[in-house]
NURORO-815900 format. One record per residue (C-alpha): residue number from 1; residue in three letters; x negated, y negated, z. Coordinates in pm, whole numbers, m for minus. Layout:
<kolgus>
+-----+-----+--------+--------+--------+
:   n : res :     xx :     yy :     zz :
+-----+-----+--------+--------+--------+
: NUM : Ala :      X :      Y :      Z :
...
+-----+-----+--------+--------+--------+
</kolgus>
This chain:
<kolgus>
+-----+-----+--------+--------+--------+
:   n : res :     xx :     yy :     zz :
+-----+-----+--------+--------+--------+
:   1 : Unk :   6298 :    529 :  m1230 :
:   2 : Unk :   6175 :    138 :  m1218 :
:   3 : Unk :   5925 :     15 :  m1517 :
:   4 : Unk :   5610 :   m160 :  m1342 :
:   5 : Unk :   5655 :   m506 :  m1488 :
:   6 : Unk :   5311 :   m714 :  m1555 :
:   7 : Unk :   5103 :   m797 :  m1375 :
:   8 : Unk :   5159 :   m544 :  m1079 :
:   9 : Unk :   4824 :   m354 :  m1162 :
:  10 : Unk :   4654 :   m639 :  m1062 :
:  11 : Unk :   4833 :   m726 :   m795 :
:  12 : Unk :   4704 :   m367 :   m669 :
:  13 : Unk :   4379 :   m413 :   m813 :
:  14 : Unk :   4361 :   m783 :   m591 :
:  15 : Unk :   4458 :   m558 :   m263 :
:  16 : Unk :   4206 :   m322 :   m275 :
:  17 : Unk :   3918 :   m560 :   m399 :
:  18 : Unk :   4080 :   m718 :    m68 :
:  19 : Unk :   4038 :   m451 :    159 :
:  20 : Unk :   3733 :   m294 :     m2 :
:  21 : Unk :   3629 :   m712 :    102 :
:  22 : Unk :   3720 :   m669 :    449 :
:  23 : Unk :   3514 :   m372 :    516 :
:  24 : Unk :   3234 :   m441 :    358 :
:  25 : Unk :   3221 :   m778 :    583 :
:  26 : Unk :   3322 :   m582 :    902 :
:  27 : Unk :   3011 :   m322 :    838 :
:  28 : Unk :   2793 :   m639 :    788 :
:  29 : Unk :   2895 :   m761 :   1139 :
:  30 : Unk :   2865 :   m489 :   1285 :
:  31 : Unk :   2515 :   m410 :   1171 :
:  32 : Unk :   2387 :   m775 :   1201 :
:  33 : Unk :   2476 :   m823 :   1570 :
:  34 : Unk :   2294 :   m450 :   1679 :
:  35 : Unk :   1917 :   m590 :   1823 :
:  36 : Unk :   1660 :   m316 :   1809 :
:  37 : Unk :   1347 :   m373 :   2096 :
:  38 : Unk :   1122 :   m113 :   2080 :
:  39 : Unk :   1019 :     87 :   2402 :
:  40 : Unk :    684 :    m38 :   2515 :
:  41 : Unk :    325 :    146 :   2416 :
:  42 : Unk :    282 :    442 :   2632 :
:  43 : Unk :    m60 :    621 :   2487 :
:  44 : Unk :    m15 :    974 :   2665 :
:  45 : Unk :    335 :   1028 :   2514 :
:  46 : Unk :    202 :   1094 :   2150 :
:  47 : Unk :    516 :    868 :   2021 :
:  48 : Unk :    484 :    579 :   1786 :
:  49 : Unk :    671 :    294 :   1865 :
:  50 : Unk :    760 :    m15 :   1632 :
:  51 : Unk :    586 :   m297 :   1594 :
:  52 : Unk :    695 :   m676 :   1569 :
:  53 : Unk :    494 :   m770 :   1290 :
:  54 : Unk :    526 :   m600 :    947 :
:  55 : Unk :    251 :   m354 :    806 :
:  56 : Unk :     23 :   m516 :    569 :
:  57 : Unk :    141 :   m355 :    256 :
:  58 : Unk :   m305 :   m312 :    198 :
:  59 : Unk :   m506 :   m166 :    500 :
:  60 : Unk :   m822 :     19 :    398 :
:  61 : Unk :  m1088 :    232 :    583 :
:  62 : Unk :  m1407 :    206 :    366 :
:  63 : Unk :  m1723 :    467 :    468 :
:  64 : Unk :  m2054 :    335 :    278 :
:  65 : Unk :  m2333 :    551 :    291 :
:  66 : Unk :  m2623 :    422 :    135 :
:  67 : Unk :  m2765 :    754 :     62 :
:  68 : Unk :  m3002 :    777 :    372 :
:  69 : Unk :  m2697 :    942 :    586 :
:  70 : Unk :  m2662 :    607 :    782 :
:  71 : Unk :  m2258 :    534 :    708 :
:  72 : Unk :  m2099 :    177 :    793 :
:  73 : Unk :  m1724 :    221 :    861 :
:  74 : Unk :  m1514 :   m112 :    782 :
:  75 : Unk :  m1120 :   m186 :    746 :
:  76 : Unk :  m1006 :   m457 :    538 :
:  77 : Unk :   m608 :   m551 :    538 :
:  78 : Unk :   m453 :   m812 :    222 :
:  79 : Unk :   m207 :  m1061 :    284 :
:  80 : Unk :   m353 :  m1188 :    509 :
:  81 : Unk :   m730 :  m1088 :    418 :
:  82 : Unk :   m891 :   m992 :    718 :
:  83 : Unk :  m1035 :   m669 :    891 :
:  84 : Unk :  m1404 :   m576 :   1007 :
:  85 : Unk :  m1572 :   m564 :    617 :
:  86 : Unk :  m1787 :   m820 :    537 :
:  87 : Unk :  m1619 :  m1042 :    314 :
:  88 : Unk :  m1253 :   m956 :    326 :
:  89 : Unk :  m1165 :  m1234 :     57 :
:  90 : Unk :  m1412 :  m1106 :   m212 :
:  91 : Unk :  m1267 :   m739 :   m119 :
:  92 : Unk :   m893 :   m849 :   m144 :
:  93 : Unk :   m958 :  m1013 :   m497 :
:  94 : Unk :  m1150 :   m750 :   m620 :
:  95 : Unk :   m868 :   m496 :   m503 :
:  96 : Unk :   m609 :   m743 :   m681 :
:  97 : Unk :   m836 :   m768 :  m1043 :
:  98 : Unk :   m988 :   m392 :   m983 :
:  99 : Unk :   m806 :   m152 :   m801 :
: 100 : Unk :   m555 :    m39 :  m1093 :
: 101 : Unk :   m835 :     65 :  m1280 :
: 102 : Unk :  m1110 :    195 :  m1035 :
: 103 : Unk :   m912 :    357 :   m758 :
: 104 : Unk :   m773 :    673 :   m977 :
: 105 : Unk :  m1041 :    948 :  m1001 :
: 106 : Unk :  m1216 :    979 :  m1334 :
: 107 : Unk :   m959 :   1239 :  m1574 :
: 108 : Unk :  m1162 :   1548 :  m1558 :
: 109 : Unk :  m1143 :   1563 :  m1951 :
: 110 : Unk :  m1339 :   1276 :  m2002 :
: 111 : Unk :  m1682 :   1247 :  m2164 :
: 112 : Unk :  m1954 :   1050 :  m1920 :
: 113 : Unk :  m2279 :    959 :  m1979 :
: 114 : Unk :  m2565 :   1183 :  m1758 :
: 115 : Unk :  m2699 :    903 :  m1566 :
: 116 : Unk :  m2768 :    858 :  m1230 :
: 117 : Unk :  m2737 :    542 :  m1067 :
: 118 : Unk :  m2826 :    643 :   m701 :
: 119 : Unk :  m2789 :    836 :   m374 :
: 120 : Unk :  m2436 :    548 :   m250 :
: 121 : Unk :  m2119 :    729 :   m185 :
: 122 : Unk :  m1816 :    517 :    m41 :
: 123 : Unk :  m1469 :    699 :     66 :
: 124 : Unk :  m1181 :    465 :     62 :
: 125 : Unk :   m868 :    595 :    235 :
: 126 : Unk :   m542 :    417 :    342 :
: 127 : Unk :   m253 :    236 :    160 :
: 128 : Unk :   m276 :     13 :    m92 :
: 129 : Unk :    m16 :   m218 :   m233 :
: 130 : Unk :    215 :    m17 :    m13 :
: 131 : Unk :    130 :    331 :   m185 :
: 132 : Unk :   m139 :    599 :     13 :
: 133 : Unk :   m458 :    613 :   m103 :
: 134 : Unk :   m785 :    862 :    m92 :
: 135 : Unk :  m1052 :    743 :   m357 :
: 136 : Unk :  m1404 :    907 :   m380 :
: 137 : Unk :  m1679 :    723 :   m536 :
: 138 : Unk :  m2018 :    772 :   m597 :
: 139 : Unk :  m2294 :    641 :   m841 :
: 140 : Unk :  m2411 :   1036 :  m1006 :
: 141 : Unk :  m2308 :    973 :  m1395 :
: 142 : Unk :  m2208 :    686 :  m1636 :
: 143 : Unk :  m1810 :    693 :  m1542 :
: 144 : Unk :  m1871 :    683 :  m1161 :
: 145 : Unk :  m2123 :    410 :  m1233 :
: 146 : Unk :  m1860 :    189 :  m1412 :
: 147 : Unk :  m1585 :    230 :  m1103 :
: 148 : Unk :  m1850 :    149 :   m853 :
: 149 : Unk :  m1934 :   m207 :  m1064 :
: 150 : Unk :  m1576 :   m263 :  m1082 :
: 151 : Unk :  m1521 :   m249 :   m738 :
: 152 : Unk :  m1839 :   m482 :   m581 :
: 153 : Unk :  m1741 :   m690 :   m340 :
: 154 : Unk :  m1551 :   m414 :   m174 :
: 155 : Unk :  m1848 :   m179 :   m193 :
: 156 : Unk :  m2178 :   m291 :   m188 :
: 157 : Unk :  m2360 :   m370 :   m484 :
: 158 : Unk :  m2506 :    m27 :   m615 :
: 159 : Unk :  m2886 :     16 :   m612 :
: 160 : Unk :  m2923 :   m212 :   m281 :
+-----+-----+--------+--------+--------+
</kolgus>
């Protein structure tokens, strides 16, 4: 039976970092050189096809009632700001600064002052920073009052 003299376990190791190497670059090939077109639109099949641009990782449907049952429907997109709602820029920054902290629904444990601050409800549905979102707000007690402010410029101003 022959020793293994040094050295020969890397001299092993070298081959299979080698071939493990050469695979790797062969899959990468392979993969890079595949060109995907997607099948034009065709409405009545029901099928979603791919689009060339990417998704904006923010596109929004707001619904603003003012409390008189007359509802405004806009959609607002980030990066690039842009959409049907009236200031997409103020609505993008106050996303950025706001949306952390006003999106989630108030905890259901939490103490909030018996106010009311109005008839306006807003519905605010979509994804966000990539992530789905349904957010209910209204203006009916102290803690619903405080998400409303910190999200004006995407909502209305409440009380107007």
């Amino acid at each position: 039976m022959k020793k293994a003299g040094p050295g020969s376990g890397r001299k092993a190791s070298g081959a299979i970092t080698l071939a493990v190497s050469f695979l790797v670059s062969a899959l990468i090939a392979g993969c890079a050189n595949q060109i995907v077109e997607p099948e034009p639109s065709d409405p009545t099949s029901g099928e979603t096809t791919v689009s060339d641009s990417p998704s904006p990782a923010t596109d929004l449907t707001i619904v603003f009632d003012d409390g008189s049952g007359s509802a405004k429907t806009w959609q607002l997109t980030c990066d690039p700001a842009g959409g049907t709602h009236p200031d997409p820029e103020a609505a993008c920054r106050v996303l950025e600064t706001n949306g952390a902290a006003a999106l989630p629904p108030v905890p259901k444990d939490k103490a909030c002052t018996q106010i009311y601050g109005g008839p306006e409800t807003a519905t605010i549905t979509g994804t966000w920073q990539g992530n789905q979102v349904t957010s209910r707000f209204a203006r009916n007690d102290g803690c619903q009052i405080s998400r409303w402010k910190l999200m004006e410029g995407l909502l209305p101003r409440g009380g107007s």
